[in-house]
SEMIKE-817149 format. One line per 2 residues: their letters; for each residue z, y, x of N, C-alpha, C. Coordinates in steps of 0.1 Angstrom, whole numbers, plus 5000, padded with zeros to 4 digits. Atoms other than C-alpha are relative to their C-alpha. Layout:
SEMIKE-817149
a> Z Y X Z Y X Z Y X  ...
END
This chain:
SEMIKE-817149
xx> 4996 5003 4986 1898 7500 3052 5003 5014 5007  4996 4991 4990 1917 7524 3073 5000 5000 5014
xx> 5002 5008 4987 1905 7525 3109 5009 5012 5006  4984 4991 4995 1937 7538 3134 4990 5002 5015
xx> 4998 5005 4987 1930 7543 3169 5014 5003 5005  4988 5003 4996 1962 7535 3187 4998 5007 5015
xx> 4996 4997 4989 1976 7556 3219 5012 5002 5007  4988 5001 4993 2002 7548 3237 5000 4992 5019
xx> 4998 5002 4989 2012 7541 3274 5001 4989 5005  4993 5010 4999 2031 7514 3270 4991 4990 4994
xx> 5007 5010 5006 2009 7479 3265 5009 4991 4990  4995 5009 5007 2037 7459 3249 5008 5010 4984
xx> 4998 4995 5008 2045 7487 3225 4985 5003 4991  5012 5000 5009 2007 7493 3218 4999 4982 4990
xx> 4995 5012 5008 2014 7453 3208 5004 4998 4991  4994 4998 5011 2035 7456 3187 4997 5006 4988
xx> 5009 4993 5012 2021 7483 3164 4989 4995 4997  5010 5007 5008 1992 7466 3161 5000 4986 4994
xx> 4994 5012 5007 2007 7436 3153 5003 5003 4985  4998 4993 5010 2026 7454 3127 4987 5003 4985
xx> 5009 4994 5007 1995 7470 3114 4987 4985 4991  5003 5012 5002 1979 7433 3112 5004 4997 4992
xx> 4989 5007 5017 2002 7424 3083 4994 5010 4990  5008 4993 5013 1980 7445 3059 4984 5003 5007
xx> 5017 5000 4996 1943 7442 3061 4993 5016 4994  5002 4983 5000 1942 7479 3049 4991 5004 5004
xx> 4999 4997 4992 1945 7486 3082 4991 4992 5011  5010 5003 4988 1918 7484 3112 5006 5006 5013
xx> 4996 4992 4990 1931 7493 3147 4984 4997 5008  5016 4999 4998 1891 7502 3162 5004 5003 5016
xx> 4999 4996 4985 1904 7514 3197 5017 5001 5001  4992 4999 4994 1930 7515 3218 5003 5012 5015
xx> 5006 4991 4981 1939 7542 3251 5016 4997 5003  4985 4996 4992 1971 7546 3276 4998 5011 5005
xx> 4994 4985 4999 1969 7584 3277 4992 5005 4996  5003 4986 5015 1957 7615 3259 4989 5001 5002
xx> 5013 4996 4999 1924 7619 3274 4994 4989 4997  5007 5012 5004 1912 7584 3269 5005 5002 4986
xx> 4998 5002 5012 1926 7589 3236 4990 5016 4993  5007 4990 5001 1904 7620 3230 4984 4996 4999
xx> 5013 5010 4996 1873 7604 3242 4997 4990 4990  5004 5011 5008 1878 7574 3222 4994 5003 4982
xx> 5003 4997 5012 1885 7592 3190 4985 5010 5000  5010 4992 5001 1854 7613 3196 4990 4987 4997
xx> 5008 5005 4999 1835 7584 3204 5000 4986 4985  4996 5007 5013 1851 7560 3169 4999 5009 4988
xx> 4991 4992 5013 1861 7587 3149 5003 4992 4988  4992 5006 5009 1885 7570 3133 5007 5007 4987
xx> 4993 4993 5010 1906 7580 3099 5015 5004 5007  4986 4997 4997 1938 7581 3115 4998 4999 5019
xx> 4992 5004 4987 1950 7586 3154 5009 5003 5001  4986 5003 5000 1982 7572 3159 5005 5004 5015
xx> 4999 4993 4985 1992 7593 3193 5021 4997 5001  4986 4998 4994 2028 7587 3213 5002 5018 5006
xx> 4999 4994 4994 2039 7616 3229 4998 5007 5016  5001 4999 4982 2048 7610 3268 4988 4994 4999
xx> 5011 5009 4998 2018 7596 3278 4992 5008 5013  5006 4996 4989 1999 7603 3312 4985 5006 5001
xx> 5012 4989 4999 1971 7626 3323 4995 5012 4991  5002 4986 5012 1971 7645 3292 5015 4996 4991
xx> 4993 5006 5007 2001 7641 3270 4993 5001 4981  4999 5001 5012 2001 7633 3232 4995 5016 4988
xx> 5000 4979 5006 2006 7675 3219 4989 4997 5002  5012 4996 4993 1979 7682 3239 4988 4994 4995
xx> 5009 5010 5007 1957 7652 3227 5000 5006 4985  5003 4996 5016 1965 7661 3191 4993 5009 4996
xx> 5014 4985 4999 1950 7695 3198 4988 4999 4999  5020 5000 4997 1917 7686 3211 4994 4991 4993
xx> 5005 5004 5006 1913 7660 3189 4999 5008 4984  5003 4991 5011 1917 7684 3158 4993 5006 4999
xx> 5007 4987 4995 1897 7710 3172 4983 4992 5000  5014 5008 4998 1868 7684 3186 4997 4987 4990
xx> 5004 5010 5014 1868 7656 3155 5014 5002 4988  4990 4998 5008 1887 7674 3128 5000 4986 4984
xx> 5002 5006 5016 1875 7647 3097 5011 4988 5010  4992 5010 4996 1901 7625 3123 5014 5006 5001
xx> 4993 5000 5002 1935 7626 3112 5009 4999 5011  4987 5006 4988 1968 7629 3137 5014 4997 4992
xx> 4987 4998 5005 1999 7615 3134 5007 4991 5014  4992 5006 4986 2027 7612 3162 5010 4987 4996
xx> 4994 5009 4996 2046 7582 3169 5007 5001 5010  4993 5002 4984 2071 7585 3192 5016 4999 5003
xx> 4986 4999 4998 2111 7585 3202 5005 5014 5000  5000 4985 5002 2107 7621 3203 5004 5008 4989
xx> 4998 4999 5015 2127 7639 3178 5002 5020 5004  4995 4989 4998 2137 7675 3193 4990 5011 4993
xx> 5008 4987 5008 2130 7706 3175 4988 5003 5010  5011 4991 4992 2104 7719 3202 4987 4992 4999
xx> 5011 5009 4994 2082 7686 3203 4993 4993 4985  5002 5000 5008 2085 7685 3165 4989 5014 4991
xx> 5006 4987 5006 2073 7723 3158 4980 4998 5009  5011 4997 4996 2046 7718 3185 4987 4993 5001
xx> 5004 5017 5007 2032 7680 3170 4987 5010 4989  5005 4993 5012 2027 7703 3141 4995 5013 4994
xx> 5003 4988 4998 2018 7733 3152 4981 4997 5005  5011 4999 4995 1988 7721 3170 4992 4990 4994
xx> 5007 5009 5015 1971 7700 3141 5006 4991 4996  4996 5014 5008 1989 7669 3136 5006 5006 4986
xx> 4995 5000 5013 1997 7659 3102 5010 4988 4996  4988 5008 4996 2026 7636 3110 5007 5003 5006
xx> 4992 5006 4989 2057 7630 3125 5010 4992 4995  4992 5015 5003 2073 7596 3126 5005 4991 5017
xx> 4989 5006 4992 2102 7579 3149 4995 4986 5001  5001 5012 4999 2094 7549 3165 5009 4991 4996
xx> 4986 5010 5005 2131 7534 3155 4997 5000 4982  5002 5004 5013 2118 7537 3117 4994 4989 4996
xx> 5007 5014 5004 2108 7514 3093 4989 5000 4997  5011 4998 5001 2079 7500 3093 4990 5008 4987
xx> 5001 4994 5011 2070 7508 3058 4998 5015 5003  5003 4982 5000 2071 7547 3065 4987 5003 5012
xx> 5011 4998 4991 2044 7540 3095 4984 4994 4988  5008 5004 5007 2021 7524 3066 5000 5011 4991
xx> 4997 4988 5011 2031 7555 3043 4994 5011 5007  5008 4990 4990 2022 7576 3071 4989 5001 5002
xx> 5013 5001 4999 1991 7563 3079 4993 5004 4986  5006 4997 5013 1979 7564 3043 5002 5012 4997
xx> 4996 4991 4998 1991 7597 3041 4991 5008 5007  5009 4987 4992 1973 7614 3069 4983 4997 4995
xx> 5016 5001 5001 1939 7594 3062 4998 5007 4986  5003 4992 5011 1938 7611 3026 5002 5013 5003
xx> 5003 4986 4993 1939 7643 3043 5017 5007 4995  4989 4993 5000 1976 7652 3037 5010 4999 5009
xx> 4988 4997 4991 2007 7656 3055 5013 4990 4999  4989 5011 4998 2038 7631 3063 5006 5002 5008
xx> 4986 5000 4993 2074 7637 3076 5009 4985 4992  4994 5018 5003 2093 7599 3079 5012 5007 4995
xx> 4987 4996 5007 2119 7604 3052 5015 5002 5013  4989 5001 4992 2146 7596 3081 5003 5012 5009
xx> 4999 4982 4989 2137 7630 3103 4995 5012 4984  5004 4988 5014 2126 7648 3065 5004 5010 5005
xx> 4992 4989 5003 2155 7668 3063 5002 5007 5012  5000 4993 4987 2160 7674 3100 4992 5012 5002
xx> 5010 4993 4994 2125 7687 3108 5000 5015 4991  5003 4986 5009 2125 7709 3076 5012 5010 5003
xx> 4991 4986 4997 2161 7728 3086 4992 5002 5014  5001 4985 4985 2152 7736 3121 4982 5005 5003
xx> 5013 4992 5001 2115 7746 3113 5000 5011 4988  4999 4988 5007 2121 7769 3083 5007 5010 5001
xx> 4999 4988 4991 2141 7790 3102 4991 5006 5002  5012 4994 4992 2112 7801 3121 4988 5005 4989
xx> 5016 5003 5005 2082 7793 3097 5002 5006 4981  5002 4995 5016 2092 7806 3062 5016 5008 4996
xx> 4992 4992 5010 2114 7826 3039 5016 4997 4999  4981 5005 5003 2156 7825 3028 4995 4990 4988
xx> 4997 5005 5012 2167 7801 3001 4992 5011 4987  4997 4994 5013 2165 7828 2977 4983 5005 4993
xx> 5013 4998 5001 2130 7836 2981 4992 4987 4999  5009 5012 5007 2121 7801 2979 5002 4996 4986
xx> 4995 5003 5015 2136 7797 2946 4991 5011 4989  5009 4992 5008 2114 7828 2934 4990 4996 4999
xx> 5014 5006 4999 2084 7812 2943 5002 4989 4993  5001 5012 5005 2096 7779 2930 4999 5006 4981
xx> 4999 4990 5014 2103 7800 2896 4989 5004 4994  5008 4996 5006 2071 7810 2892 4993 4992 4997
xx> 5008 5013 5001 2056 7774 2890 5003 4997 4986  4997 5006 5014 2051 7754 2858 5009 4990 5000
xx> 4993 5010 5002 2079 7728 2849 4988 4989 5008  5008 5016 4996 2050 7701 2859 4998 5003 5016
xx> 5004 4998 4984 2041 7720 2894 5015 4998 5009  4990 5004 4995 2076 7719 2899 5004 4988 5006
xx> 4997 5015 4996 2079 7683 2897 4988 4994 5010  5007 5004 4989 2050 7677 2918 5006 5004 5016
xx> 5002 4995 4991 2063 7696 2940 5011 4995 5010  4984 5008 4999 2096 7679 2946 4998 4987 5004
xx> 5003 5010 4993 2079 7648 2950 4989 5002 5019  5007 5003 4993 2055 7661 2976 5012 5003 5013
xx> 4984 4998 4989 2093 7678 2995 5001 4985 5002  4996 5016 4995 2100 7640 2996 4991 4995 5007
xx> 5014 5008 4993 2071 7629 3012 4989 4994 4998  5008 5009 5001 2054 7613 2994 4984 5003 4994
xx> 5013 4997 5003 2014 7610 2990 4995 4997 4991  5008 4995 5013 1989 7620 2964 5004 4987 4989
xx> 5001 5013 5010 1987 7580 2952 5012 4997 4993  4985 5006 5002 2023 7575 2952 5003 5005 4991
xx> 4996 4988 5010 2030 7610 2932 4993 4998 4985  5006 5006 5009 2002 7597 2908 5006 4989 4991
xx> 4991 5009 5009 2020 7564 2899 5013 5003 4995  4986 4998 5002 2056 7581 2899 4996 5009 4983
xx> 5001 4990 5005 2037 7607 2874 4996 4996 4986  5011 5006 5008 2015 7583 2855 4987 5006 4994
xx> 5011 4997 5003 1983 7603 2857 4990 4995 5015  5006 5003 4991 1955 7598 2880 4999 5005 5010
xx> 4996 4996 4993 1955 7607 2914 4989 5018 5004  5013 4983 4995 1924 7637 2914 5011 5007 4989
xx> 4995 4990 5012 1949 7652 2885 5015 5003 5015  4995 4997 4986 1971 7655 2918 4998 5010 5004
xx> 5007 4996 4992 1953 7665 2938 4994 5011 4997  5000 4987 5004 1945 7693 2916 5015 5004 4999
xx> 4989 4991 5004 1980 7705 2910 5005 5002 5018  4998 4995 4984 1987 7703 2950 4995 5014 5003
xx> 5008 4985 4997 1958 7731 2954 5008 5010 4993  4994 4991 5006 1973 7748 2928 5011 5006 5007
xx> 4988 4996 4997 2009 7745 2942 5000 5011 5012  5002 4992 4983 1996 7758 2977 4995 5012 5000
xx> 5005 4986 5002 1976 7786 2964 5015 5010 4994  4992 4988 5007 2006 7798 2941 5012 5003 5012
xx> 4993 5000 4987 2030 7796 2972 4997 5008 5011  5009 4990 4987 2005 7811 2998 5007 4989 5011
xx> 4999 5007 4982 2010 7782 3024 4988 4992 5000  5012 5001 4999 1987 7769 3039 4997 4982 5002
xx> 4996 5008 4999 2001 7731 3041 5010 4994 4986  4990 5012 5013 2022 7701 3020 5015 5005 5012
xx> 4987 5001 4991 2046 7702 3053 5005 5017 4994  4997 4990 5002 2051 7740 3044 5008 5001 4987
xx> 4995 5002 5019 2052 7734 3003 5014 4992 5005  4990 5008 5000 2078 7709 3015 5015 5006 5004
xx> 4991 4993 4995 2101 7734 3031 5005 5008 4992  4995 4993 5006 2101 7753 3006 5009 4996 4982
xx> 4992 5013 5010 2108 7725 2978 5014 4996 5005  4988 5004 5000 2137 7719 3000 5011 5011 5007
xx> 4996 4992 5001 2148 7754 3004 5003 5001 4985  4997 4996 5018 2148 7758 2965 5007 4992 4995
xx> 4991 5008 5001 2168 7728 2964 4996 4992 4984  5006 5009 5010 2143 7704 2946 4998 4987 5011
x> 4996 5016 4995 2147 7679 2973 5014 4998 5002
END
């Protein structure tokens, strides 16, 4: 069981996603808040595997929330939900701990990928903003093409292919059945990939998987 707490402003949208989330018994939604500070508090007071945070949201926003919940209950996962797509609100989701970001207009499916995703302690960009998020943050945040292809170069054919699945998004379990080994044999080649790389993230590995033009 995956327990969520849910934050959002909006009651008939908090509705809905838990509705959503209802269609797979997974999934536990353990609390509920309508803004960042109540969503802080709660997850301190639940600590839950995942908090599912909107962005706008009153008295504290979402960012901000994601912060202090990383900082004050890090074994609790963030990941944004929101209509929010701009480079500034994307870099700063995931600048200040979250390990998500996913578009309320996507499919559900990628909010259940997501969730699963962050509660195993990894990282999740919704295939539909992938490619977006990763050109206008590697500008900033890493290396040219050319230098990603050096680093990709120095991996083994296998870390390669891990590595191309984790650019796509996808998590440890998934990468396991695409690979057909078990998921801790992952979960070792991830570490590997991150050490040989020098980043310090999947969202990072992933930028550079899709600099080197393995996504």
């Amino acid at each position: 069981m995956i327990r969520v707490l849910l934050a959002d402003d909006e009651p008939l949208t908090r509705a809905g996603i838990r509705a959503v989330l209802a269609a797979d018994p997974e999934f536990e939604v353990v609390a509920e808040a309508e803004n960042g500070r109540a969503a802080v508090e709660l997850a301190a007071a639940h600590r839950p595997d995942v908090a599912l945070l909107d962005i706008m949201m009153p008295v504290l926003d979402g960012l901000a929330a994601a912060a202090e919940i990383t900082r004050t209950v890090p074994a609790t996962g963030v990941l944004i939900l929101t209509t929010f797509s701009a480079a500034e609100h994307i870099a700063a989701a995931l600048g200040g701990g979250a390990r998500g970001f996913l578009l309320k207009t996507g499919d559900p499916r990628d909010l259940f990928a997501g969730i699963r995703a962050v509660a195993e302690g990894a990282a999740f960009l919704s295939p539909t903003v992938a490619h977006r998020v990763i050109q206008q943050v590697s500008g900033d945040r890493l290396a040219s093409a050319a230098r990603a292809r050096r680093l990709v170069d120095e991996l083994t054919p296998r870390e390669r292919e891990v590595l191309a699945l984790v650019g796509a998004g996808l998590p440890n379990a998934e990468i396991a059945r695409r690979l057909h080994v078990v998921e801790g044999t992952v979960k070792v080649f991830v570490t590997s990939i991150l050490r040989r790389l020098a980043v310090a993230n999947r969202v990072q590995a992933a930028i550079i998987a899709y600099e080197a033009g393995l996504v």
